[in-house]
Each structure stands twice: as structure tokens, then as C-alpha cells.
DSSP file (Angstrom, degrees, kcal/mol; ACC not computed):
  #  RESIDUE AA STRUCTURE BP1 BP2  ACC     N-H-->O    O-->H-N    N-H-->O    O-->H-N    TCO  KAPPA ALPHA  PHI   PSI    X-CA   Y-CA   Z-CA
    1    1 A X              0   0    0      0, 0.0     0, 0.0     0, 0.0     0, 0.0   0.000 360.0 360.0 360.0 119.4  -23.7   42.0   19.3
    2    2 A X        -     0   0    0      1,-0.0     2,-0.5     3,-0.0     3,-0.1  -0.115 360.0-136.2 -42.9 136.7  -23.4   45.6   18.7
    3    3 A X        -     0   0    0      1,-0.1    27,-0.1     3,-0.0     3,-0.1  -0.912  25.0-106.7-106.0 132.0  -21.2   47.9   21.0
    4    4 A X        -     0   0    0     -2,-0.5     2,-0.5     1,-0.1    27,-0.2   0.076  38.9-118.1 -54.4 173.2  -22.1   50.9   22.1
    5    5 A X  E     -a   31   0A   0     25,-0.7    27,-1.1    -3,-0.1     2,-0.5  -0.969  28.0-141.0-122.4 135.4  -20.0   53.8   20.1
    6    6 A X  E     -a   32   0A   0     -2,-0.5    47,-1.1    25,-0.2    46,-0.4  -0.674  23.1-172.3 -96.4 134.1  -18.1   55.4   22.6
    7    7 A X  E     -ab  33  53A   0     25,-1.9    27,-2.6    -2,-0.5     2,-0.7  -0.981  18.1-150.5-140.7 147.0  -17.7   59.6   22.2
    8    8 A X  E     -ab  34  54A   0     45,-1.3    47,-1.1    -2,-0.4     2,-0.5  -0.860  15.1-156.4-116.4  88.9  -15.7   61.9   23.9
    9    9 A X  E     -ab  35  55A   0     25,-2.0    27,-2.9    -2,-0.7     2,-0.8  -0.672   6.2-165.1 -77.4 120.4  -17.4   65.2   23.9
   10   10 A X  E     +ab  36  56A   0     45,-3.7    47,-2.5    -2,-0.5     2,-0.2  -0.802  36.6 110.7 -86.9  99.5  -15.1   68.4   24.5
   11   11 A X        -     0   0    0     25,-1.8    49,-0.1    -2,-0.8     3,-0.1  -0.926  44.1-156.9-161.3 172.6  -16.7   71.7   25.4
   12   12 A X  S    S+     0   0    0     -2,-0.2     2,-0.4    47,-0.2    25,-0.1   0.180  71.1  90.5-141.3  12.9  -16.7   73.8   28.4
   13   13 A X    >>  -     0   0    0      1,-0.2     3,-1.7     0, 0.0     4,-1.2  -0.876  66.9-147.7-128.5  87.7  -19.8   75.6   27.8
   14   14 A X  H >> S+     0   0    0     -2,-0.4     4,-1.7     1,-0.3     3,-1.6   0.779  94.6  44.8 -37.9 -84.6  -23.2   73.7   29.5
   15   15 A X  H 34 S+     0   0    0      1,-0.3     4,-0.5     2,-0.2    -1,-0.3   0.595 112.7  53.5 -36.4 -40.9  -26.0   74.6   27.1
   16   16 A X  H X> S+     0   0    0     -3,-1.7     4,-2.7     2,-0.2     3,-1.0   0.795 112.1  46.4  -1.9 -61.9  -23.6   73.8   24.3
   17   17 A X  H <X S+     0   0    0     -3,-1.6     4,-1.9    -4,-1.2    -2,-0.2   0.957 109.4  54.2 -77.0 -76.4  -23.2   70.5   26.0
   18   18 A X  H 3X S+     0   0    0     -4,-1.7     4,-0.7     1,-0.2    -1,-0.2   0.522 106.7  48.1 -34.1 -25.4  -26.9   69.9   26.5
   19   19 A X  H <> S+     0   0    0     -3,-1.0     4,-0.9    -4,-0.5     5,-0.3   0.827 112.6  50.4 -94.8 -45.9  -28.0   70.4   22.9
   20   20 A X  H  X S+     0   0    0     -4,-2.7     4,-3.3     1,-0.2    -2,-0.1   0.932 110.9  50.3  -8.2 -78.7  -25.1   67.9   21.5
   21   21 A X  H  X S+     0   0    0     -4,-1.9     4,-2.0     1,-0.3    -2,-0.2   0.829 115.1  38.3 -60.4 -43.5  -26.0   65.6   23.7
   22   22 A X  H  X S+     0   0    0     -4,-0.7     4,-1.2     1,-0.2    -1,-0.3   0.743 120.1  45.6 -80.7  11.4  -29.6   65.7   22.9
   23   23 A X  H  X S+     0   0    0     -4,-0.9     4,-0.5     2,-0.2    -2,-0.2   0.877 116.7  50.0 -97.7 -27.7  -29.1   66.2   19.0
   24   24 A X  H >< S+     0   0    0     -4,-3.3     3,-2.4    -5,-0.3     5,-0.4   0.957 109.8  50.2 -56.9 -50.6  -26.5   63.2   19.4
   25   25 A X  H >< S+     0   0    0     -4,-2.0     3,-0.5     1,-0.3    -1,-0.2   0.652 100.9  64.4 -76.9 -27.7  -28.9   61.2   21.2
   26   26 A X  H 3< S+     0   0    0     -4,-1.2    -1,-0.3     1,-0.2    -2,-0.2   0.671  82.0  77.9 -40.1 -33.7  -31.8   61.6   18.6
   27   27 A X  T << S-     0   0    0     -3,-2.4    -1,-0.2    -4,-0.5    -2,-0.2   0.760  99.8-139.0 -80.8  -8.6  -30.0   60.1   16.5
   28   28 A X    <   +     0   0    0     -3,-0.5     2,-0.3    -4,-0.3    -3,-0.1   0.965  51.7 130.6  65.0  50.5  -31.0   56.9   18.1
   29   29 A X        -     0   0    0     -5,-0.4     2,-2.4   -24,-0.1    -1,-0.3  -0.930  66.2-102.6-125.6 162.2  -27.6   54.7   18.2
   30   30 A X        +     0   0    0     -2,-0.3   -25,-0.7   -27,-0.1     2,-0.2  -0.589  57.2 163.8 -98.1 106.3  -26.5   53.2   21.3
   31   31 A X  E     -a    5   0A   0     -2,-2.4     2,-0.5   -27,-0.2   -25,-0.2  -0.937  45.0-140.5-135.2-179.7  -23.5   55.2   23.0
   32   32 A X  E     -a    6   0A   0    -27,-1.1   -25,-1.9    -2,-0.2     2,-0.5  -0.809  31.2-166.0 -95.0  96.3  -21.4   56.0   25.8
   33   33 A X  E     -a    7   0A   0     -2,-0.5     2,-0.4   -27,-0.2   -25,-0.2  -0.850   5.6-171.9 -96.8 130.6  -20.7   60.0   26.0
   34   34 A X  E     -a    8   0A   0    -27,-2.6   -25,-2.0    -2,-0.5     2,-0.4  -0.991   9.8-128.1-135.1 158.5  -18.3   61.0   27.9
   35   35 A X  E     +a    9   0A   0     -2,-0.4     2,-0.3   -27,-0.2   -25,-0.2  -0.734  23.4 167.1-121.9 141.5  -17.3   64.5   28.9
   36   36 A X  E     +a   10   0A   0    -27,-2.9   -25,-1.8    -2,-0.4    -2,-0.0  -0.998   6.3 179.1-127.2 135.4  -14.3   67.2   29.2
   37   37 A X        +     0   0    0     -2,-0.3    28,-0.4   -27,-0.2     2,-0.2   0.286  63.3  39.8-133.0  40.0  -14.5   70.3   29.7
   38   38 A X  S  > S-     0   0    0     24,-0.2     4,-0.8    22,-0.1    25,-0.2  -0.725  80.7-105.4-130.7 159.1  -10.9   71.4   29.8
   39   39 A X  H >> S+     0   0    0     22,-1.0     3,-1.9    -2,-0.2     4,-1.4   0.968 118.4  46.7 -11.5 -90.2   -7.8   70.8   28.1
   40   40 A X  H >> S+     0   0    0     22,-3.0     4,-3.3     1,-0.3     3,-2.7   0.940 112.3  57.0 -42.9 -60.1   -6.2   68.7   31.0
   41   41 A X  H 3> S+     0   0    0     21,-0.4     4,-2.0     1,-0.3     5,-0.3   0.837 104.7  41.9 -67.6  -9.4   -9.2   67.0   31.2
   42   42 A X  H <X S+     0   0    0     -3,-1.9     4,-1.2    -4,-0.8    -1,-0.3   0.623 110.9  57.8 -94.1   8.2   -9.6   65.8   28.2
   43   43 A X  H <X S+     0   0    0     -3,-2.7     4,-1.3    -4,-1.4     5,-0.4   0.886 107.7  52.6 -82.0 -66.8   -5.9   64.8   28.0
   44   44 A X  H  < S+     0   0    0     -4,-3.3     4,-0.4     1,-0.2    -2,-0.2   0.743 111.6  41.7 -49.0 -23.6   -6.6   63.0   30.9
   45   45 A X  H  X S+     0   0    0     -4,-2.0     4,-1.3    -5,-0.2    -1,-0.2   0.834 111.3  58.9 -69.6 -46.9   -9.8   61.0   29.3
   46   46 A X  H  < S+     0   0    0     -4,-1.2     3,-0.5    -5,-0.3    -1,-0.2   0.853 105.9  44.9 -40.0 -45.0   -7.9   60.6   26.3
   47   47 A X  T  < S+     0   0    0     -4,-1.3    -1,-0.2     1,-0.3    -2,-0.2   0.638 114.1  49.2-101.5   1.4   -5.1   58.7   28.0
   48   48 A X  T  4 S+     0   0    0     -5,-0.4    -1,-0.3    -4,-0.4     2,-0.2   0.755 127.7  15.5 -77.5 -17.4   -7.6   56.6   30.0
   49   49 A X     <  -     0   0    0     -4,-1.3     2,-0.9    -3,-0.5    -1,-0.3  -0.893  54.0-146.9 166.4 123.9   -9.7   55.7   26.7
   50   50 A X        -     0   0    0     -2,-0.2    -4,-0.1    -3,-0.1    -3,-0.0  -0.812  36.5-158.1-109.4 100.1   -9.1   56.0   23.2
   51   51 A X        -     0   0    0     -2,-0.9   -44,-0.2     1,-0.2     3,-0.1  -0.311  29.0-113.3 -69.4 172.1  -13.5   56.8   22.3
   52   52 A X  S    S+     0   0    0    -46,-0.4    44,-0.6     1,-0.2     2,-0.3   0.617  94.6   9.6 -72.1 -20.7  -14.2   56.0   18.5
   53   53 A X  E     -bc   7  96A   0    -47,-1.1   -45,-1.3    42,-0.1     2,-0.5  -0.904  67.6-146.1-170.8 151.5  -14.8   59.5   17.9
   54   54 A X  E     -bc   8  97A   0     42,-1.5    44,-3.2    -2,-0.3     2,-0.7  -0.891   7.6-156.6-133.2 123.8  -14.5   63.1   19.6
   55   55 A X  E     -bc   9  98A   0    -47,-1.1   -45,-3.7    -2,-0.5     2,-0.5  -0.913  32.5-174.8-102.6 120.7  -16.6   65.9   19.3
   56   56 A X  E     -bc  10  99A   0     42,-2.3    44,-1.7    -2,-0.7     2,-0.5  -0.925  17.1-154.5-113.8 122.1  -14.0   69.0   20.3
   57   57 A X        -     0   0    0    -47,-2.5    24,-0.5    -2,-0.5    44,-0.2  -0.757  13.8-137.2 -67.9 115.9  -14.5   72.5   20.7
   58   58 A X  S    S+     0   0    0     -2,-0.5     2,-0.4    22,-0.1    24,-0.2   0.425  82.4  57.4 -93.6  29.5  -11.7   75.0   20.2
   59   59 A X  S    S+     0   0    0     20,-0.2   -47,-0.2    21,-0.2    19,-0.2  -0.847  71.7 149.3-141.4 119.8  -11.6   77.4   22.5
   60   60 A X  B     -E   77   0B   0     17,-0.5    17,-1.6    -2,-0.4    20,-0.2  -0.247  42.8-106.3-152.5 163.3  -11.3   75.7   25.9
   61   61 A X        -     0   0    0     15,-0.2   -22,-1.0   -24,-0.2    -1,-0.2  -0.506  26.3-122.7 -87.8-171.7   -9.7   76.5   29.4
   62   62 A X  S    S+     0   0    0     11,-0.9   -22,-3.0     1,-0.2   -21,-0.4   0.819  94.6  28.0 -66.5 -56.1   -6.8   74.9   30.5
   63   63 A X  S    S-     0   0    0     10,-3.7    -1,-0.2   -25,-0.2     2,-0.2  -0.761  99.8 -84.6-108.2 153.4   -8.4   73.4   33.8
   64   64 A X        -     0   0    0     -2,-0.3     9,-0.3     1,-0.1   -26,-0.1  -0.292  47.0-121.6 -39.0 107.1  -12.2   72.4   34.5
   65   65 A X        -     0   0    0    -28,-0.4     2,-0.2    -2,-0.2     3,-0.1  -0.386  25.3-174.7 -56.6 138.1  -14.3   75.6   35.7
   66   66 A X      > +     0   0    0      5,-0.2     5,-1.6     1,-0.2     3,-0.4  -0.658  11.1 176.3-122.9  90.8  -15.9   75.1   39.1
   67   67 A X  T > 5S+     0   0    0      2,-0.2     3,-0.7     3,-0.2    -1,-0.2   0.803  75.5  59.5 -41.4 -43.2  -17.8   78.6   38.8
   68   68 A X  T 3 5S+     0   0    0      1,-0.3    -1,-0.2    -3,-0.1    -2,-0.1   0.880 103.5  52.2 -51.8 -46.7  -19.5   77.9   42.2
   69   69 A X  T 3 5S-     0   0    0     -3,-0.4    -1,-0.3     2,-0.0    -2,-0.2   0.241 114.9-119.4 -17.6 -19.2  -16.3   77.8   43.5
   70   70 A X  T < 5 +     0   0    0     -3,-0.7     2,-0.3    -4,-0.3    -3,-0.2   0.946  61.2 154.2  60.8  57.0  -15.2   81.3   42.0
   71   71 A X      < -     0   0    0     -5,-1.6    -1,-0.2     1,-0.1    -5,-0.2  -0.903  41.7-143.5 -99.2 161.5  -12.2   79.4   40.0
   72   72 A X        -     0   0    0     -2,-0.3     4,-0.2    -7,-0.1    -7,-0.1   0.602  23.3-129.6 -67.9 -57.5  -10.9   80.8   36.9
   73   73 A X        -     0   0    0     -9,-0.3   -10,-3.7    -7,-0.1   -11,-0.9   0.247  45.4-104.5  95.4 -18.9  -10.2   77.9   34.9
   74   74 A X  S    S+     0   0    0    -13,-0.2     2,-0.5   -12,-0.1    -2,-0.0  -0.878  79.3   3.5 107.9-148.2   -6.9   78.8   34.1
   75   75 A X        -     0   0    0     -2,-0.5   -15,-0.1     2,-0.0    -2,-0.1  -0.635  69.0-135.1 -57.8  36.5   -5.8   80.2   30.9
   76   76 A X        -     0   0    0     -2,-0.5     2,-0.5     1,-0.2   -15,-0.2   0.304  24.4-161.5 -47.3 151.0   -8.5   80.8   28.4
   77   77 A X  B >   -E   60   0B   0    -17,-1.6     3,-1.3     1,-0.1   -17,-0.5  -0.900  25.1-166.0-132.4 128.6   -7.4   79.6   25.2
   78   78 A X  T 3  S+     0   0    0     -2,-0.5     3,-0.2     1,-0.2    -1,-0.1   0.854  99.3  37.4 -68.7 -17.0   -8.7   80.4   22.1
   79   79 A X  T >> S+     0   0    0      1,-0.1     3,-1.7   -19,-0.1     4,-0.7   0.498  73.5 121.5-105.3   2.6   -7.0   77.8   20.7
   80   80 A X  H <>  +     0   0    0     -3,-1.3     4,-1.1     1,-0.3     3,-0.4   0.787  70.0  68.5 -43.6 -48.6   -7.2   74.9   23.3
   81   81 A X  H >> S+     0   0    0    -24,-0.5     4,-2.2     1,-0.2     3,-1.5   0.837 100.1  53.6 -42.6 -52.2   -8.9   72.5   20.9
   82   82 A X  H <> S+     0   0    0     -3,-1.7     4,-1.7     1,-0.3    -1,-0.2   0.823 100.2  54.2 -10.7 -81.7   -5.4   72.6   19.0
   83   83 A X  H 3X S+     0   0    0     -4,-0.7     4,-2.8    -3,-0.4    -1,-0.3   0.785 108.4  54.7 -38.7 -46.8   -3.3   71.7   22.1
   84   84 A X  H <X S+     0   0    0     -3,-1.5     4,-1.0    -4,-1.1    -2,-0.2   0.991 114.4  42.2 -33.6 -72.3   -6.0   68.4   22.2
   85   85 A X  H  X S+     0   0    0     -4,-2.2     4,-1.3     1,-0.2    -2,-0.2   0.784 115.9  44.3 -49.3 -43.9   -5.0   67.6   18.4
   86   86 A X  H  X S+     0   0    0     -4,-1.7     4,-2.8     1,-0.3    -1,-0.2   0.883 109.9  54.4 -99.8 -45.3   -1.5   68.1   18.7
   87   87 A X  H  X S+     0   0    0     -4,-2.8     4,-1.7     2,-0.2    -1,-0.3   0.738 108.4  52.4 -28.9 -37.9   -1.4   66.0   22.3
   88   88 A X  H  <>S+     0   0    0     -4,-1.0     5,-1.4    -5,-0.2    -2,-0.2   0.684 111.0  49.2 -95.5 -15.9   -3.2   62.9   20.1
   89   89 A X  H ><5S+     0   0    0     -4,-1.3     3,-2.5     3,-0.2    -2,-0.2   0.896 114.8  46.5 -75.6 -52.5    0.1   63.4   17.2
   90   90 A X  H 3<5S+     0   0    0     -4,-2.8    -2,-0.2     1,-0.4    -3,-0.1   0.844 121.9  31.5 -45.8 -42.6    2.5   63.3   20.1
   91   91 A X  T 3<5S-     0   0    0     -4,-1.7    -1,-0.4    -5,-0.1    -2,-0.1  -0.037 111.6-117.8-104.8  34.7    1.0   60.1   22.0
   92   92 A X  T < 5 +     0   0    0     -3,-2.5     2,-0.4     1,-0.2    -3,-0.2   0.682  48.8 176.6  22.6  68.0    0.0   58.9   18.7
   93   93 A X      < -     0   0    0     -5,-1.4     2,-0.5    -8,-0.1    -1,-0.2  -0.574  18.2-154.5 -76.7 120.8   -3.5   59.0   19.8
   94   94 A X        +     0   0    0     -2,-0.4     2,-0.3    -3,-0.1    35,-0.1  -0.836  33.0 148.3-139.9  95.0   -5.7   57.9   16.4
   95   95 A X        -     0   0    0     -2,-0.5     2,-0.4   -41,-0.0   -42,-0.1  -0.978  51.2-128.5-104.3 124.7   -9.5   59.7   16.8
   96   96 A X  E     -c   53   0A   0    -44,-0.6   -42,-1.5    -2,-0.3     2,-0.3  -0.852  37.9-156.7 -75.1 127.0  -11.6   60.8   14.1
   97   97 A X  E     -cd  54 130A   0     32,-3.7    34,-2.4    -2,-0.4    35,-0.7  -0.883  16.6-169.4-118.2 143.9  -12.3   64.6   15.4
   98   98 A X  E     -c   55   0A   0    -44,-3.2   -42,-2.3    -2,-0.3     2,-0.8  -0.825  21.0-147.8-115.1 141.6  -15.5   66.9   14.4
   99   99 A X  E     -c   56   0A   0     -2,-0.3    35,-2.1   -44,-0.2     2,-0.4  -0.990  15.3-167.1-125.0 160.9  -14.8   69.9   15.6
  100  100 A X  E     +f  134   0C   0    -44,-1.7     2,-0.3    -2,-0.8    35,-0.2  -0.824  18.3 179.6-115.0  80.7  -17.8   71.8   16.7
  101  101 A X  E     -f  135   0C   0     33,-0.9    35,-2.3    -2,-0.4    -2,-0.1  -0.728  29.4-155.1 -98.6 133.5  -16.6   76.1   17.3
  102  102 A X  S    S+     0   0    0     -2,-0.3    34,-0.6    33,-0.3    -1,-0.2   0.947  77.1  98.2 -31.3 -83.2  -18.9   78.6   18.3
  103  103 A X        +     0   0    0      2,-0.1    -2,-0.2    32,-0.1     3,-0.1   0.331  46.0 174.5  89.5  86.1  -16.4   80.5   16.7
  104  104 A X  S    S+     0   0    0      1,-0.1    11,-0.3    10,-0.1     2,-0.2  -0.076  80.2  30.6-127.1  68.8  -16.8   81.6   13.1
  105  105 A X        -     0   0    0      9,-0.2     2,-0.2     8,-0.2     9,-0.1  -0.668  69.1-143.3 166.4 158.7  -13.1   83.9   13.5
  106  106 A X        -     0   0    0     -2,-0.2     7,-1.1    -3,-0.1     2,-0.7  -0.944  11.7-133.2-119.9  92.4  -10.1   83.5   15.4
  107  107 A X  E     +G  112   0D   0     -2,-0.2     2,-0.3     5,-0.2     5,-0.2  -0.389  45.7 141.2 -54.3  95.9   -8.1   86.2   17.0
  108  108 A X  E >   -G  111   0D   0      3,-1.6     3,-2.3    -2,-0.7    -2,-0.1  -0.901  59.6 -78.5-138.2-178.6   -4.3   85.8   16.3
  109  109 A X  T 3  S+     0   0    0     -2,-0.3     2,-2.0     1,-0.3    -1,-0.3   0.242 116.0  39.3 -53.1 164.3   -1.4   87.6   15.5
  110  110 A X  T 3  S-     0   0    0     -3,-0.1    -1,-0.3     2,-0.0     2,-0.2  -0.043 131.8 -73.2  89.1 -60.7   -1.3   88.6   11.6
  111  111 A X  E <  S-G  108   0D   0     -3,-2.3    -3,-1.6    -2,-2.0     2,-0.5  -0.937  77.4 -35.5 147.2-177.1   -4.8   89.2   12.0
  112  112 A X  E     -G  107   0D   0     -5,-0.2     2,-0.5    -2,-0.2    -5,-0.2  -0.849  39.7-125.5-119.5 174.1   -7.9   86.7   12.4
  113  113 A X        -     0   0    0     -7,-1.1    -8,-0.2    -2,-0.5    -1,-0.1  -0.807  13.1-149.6 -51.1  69.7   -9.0   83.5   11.2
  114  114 A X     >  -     0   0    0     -2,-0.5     4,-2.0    -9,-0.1    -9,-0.2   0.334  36.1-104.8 -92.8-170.7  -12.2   83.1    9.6
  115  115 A X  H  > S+     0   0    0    -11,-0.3     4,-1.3     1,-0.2   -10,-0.1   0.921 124.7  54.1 -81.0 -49.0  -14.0   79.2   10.2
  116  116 A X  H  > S+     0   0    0      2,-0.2     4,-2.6     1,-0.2    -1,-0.2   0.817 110.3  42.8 -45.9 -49.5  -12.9   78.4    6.5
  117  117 A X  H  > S+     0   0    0      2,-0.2     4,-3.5     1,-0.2     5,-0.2   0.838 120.4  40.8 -80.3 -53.8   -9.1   79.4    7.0
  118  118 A X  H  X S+     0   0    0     -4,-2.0     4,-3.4     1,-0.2    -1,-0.2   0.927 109.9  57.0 -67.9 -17.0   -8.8   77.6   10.3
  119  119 A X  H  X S+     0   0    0     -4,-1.3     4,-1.2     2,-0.2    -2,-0.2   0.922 113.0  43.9 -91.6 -44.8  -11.1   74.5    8.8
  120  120 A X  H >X S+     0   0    0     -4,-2.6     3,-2.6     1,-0.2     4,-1.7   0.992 116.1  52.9 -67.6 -41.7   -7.9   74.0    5.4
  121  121 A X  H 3X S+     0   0    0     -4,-3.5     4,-1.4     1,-0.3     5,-0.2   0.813 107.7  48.2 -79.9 -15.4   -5.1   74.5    8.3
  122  122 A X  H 3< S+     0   0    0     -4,-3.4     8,-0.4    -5,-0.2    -1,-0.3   0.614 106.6  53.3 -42.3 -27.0   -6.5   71.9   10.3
  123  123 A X  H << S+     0   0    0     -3,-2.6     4,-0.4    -4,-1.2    -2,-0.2   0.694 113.3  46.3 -84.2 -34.5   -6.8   69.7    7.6
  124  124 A X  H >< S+     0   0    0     -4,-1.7     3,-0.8     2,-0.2    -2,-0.2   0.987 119.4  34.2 -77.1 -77.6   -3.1   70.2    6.9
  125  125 A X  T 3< S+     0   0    0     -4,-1.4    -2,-0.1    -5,-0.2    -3,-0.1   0.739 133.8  30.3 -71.4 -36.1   -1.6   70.0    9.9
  126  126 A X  T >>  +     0   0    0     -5,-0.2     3,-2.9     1,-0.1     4,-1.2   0.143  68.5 146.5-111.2  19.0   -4.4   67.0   11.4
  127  127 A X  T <4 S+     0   0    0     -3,-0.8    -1,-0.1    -4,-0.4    -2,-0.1   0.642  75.6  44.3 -59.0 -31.0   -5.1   65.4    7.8
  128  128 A X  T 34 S+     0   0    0    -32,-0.0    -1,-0.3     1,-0.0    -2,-0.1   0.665 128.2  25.3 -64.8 -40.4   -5.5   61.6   10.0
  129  129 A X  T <4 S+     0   0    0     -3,-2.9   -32,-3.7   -33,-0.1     2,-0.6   0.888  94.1  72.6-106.5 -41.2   -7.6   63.2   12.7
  130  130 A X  B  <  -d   97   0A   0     -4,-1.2   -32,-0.2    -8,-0.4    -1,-0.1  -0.547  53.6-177.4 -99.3 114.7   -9.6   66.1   12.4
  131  131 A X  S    S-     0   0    0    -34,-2.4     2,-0.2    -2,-0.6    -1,-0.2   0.971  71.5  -9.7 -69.0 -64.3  -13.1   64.6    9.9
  132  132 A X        -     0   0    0    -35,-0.7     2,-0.3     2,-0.0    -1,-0.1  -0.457  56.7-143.0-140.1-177.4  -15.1   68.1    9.7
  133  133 A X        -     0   0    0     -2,-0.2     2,-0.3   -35,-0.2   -33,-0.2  -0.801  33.8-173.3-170.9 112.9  -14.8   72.0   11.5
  134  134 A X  E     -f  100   0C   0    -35,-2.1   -33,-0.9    -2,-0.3     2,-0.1  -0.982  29.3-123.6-125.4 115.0  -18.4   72.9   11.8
  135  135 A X  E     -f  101   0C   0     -2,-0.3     2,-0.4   -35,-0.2   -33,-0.3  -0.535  25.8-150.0 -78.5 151.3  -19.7   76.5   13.0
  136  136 A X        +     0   0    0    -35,-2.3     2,-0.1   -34,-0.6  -120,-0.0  -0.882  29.7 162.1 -96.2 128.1  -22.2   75.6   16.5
  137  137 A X    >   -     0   0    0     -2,-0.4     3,-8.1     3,-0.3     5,-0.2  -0.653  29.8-152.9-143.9  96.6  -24.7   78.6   16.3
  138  138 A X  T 3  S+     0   0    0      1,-0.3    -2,-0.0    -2,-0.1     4,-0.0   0.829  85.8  70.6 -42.0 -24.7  -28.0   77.4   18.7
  139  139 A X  T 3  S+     0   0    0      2,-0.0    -1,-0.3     1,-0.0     2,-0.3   0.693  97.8  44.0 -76.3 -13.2  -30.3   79.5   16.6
  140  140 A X  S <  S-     0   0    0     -3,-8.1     3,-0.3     1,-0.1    -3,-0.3  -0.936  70.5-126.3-147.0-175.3  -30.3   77.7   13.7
  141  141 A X  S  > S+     0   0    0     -2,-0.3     4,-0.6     1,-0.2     3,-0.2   0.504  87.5  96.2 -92.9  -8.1  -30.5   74.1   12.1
  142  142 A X  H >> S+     0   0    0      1,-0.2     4,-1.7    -5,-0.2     3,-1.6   0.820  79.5  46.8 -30.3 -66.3  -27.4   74.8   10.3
  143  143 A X  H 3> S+     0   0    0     -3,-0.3     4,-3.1     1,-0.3    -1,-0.2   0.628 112.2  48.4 -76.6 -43.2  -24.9   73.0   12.7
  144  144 A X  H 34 S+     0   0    0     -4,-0.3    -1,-0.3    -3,-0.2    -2,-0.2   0.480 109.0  49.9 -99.4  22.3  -26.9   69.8   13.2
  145  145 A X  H XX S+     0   0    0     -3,-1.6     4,-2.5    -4,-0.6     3,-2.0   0.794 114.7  50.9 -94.7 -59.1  -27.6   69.1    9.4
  146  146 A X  H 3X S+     0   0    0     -4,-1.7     4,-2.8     1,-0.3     5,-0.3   0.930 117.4  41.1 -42.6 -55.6  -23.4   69.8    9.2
  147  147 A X  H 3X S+     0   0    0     -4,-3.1     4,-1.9     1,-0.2    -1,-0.3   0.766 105.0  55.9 -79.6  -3.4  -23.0   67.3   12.0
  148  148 A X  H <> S+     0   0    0     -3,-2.0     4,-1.9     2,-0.2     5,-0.3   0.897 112.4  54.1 -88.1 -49.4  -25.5   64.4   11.1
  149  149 A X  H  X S+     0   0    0     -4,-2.5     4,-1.9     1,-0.2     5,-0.4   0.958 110.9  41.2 -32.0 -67.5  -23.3   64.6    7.7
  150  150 A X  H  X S+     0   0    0     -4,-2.8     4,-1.8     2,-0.2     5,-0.3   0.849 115.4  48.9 -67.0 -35.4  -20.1   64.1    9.5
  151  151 A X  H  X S+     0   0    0     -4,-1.9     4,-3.9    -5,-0.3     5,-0.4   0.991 111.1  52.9 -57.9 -76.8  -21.5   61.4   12.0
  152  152 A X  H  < S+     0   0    0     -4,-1.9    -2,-0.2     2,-0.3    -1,-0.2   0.572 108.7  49.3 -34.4 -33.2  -22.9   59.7    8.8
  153  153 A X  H >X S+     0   0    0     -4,-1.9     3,-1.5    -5,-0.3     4,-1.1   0.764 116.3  54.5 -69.5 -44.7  -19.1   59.8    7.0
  154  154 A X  H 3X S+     0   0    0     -4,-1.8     4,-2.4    -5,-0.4     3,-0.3   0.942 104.8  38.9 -75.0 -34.6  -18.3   58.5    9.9
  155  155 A X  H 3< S+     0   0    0     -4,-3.9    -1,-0.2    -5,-0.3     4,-0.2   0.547 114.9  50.9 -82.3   2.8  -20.1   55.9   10.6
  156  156 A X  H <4 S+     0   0    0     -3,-1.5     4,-0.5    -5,-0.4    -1,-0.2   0.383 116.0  49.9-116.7   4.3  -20.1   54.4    7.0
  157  157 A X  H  X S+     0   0    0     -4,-1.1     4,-0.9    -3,-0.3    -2,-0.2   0.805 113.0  39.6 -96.5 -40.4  -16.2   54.8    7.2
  158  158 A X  T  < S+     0   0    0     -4,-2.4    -3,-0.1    -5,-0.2    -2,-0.1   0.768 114.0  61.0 -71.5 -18.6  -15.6   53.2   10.5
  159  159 A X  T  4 S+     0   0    0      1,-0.2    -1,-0.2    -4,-0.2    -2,-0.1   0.814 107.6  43.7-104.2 -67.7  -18.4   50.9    8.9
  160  160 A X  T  4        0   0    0     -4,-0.5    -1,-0.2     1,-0.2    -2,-0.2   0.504 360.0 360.0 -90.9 -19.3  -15.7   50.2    6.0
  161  161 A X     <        0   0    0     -4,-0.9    -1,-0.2     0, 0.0    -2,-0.2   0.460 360.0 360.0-100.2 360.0  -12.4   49.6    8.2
């Protein structure tokens, strides 16, 4: 008997969230999504439940927005996704991660970071975890051709182990 495939979505941004999930859910396999939409939290999901595969965002809060609440969030970080990655080397956390950025530049010191730049130093630095770096842009089909690719490596890889 087949098992559901378990996914850990990270984003912190609801319409972003909503369109995943339905483009995920098209695809017509049976899984489990579960959601962070912080740092913390997903460190905390992470250490509850190791999913088969994480879709991450990188620019994140620290903590869970309650906007009805008038919280903050914390910190923004343009880089939170990072902090995820770098958490899963530490606790030797072993995900294959898509990451899915809004994003297609970075701000940092030096100057920024185009999608491309950040996509090889990921690769470098995450060469075990991180599958794909994919720009999200809701206006076009781009994003879910990119990710039906990466799903599809993935699933004929996990397929193959």
C-alpha cells in the first residue's frame, strides 16, 4: 500500500500558500501538507517530522504573523529560508528542498543577488539538500512548469533509493 508523501510547505505569505497547495494538489498524488510560516516554526515541524520533501521560501519572519493580533512577526529576514537549510546541516536533517522565492534579487552587503547567483550558492553550500531554486511569480505559468519538473526529479529519484 502506497503512503501518502508527506510535504512540508514553508511560506508566510497566504495567497502564495493557496496556489501551491492547489497546483500541488492537481497533481493528483496522495499527500499530507503540512505548514510553517516562520522560521521557528518550521524548525519546530522539522524536529517533530522529517516530511519526504519541503517546499521553502526564502524570505521568511522569524516568528508566525498573527496580523489580527497586530504582531510583527519578528525580524524579517530576507534570508530566513537559509537559517531553515543551515538548521537541517546542524541536526543532520536530510530533506530534498525546492525552493520556491518570490524573489528574483537579494539585497545584501556587496550588492544584490540575482535568482541565478543565489540558485549556484545554494547548491554549493546545500549540495545534499536544496533539489531546485525556482522564481514564484502568480502571473504566469512559468513557476508551476519549473516545479512539476522538480517534483517529477523527485519523485523518480526517491522512486530509485
Amino acid at each position: 500500500m502506497e503512503t501518502n508523501l508527506k510535504i512540508l510547505l514553508v511560506e508566510d505569505e497566504t495567497p502564495k500558500i493557496t496556489q501551491i497547495e492547489l497546483f500541488l494538489r492537481g497533481l493528483c498524488i496522495p499527500m499530507d501538507i503540512r505548514y510553517a510560516k516562520s522560521v521557528n516554526s518550521a524548525l519546530d515541524l522539522l524536529d517533530e517530522e522529517i516530511p519526504d520533501l519541503m517546499l521553502l521560501d526564502m524570505s521568511l519572519p522569524t516568528i508566525d504573523v498573527d496580523i489580527c493580533a497586530g504582531e510583527s512577526g519578528g525580524r524579517p529576514q530576507g534570508f530566513g529560508g537559509i537559517e531553515v537549510l543551515r538548521y537541517m546541516i546542524l541536526s543532520e536533517i536530510s530533506c530534498p528542498t525546492i525552493v520556491v522565492t518570490g524573489y528574483e534579487a537579494f539585497p545584501r552587503e556587496g550588492g544584490d543577488l540575482d535568482i541565478s547567483q543565489l540558485g549556484l550558492e545554494l547548491e554549493i553550500e546545500f549540495p545534499r539538500i536544496v533539489q531546485k531554486i525556482l522564481h514564484y511569480n502568480s502571473t504566469y505559468e512559468t513557476w508551476k512548469n519549473e516545479l512539476r519538473a522538480a517534483f517529477e526529479k523527485f519523485k523518480s529519484e526517491k522512486g530509485n533509493s
